[in-house]
N, C-alpha and C positions, 0 to 999 in steps of 0.2 A: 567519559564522554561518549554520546552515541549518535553520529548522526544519521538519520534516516529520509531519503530523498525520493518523493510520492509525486507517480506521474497516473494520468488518468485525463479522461474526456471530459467535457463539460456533461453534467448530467449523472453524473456515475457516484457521487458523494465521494470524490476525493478530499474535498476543502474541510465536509463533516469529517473524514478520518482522519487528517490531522488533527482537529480540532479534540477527538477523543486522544491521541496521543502525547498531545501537549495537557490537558486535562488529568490522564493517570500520572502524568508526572508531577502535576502540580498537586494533587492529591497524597504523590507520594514523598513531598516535601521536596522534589530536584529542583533547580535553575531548568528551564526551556527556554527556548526561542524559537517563531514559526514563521514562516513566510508564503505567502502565496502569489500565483500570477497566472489570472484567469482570464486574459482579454476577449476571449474570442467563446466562452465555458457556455453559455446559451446556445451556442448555435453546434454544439459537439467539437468545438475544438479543444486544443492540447491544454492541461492545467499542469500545472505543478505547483507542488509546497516541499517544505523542508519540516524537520523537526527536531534542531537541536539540543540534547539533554547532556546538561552537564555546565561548567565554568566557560562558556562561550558567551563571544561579544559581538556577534555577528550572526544573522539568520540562513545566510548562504552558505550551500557545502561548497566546497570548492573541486573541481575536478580531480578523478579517483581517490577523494575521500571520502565515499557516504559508507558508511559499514551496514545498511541496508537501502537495496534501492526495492517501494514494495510498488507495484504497479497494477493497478486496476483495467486495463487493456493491454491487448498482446502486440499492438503496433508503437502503442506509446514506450512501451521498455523498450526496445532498440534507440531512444531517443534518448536514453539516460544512461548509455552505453559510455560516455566522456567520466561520467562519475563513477564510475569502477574501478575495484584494484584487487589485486589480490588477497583483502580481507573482505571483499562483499558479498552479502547474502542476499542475493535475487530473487526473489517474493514475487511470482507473476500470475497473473489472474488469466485463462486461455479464450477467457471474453473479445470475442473478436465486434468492433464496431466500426466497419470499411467507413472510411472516410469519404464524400462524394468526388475529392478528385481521386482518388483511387477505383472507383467506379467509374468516372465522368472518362477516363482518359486509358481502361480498360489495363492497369495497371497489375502487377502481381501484387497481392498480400500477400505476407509472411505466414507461414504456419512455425507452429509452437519448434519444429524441430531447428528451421531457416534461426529463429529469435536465440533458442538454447547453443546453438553449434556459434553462435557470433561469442557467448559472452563465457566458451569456451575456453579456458589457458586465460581468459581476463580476471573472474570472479571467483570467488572460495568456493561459492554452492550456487545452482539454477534450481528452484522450485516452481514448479507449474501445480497451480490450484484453477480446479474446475469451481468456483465462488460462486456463478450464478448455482449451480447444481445443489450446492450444499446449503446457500441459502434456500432455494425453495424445498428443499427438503427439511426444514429447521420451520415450514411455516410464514418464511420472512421473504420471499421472492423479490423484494425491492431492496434487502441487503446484503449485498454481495461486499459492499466495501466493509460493511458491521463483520463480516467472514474473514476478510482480507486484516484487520486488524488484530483479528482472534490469531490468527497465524501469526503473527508479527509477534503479539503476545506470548503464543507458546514456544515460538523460536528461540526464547531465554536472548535473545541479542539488546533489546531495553534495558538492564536492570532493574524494570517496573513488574510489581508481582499482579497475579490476576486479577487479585483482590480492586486492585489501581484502575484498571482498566472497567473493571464492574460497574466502579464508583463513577469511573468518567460517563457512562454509557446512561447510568440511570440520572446521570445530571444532564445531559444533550439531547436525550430519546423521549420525547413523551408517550408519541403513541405506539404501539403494540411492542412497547417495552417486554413483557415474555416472548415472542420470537424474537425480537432482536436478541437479548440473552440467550436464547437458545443457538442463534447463529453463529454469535459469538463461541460457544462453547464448542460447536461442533469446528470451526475454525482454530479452535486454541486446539482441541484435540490433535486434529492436524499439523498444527506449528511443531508440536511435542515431537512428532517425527525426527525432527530436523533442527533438534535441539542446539547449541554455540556449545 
């Protein structure tokens, strides 16, 4: 069983990236289950889903169980800090998008080190991916979470092969399906690093 706990802003295709990692699963013959909660996702607020693979009867991770928390903004993972435990592998994207009471009320932002040094002595591994960078170098500047997925994929923590993932992307993705595969790929390259 894998479960993987996906936080991000409204706007950023968090919902699309679960959606492809419940799909490679489904592709790859596993049990899934997804959950989302997006109330506020139009206007940049917080989302999150789940993606449970494996003999699970419930959509929710439940507090320091997710075995990967991936996060599509660097303010949102401090938020998913309750789901960690000492097997988590922290997947974070260093896309910063201030939030307007964080402006509004002249607040400090976290930078990447403030986020890392928290989920220190809590998590297995902290990874910081520059997503937006790699997707517009792949061609794909609007897919930073198609980037963020590829990581997740080469990180070997799914037991879903790429092949799974490939299949999800070209049944979700219609348009510029080759840079999204390309961002993907440059993403999965990445994950390889940081193999399980």
């Amino acid at each position: 069983m894998t479960d993987i706990y996906l936080v991000g802003v409204g706007g950023q295709g968090i919902i699309t990236a679960s959606k492809l990692i419940g799909d490679a699963a489904v592709v790859a013959g596993k049990q899934v289950l997804l959950s989302e909660t997006h109330g506020m996702a139009q206007r940049g607020g917080s989302v999150v889903c789940t993606a449970r693979i494996g003999d699970v009867s419930s959509p929710l991770v439940p507090d320091g169980q997710a075995d990967v928390i991936l996060s599509l903004e660097l303010l949102e993972t401090l938020r998913a800090l309750p789901k960690a435990s000492g097997k988590t592998l922290v997947i974070a994207s260093t896309e910063r998008m201030v939030p307007l009471s964080v402006s509004t009320q002249k607040l400090k932002y976290p930078n990447e080190e403030d986020v890392r040094s928290r989920f220190a002595g809590v998590a297995k591994a902290f990874v910081a991916v520059d997503a937006r960078g790699i997707a517009e170098a792949a061609g794909a500047p609007m897919s930073s979470n198609v980037v963020m997925v590829g990581v997740l994929a080469g990180s070997g923590t799914t037991g879903l092969r790429r092949e799974d993932f490939e299949a999800a992307l070209k049944r979700n993705i219609s348009r510029r399906i080759d840079e999204n595969l390309k961002a993907f790929a440059k993403g999965f390259e990445s994950g390889t690093k940081h193999r399980a």
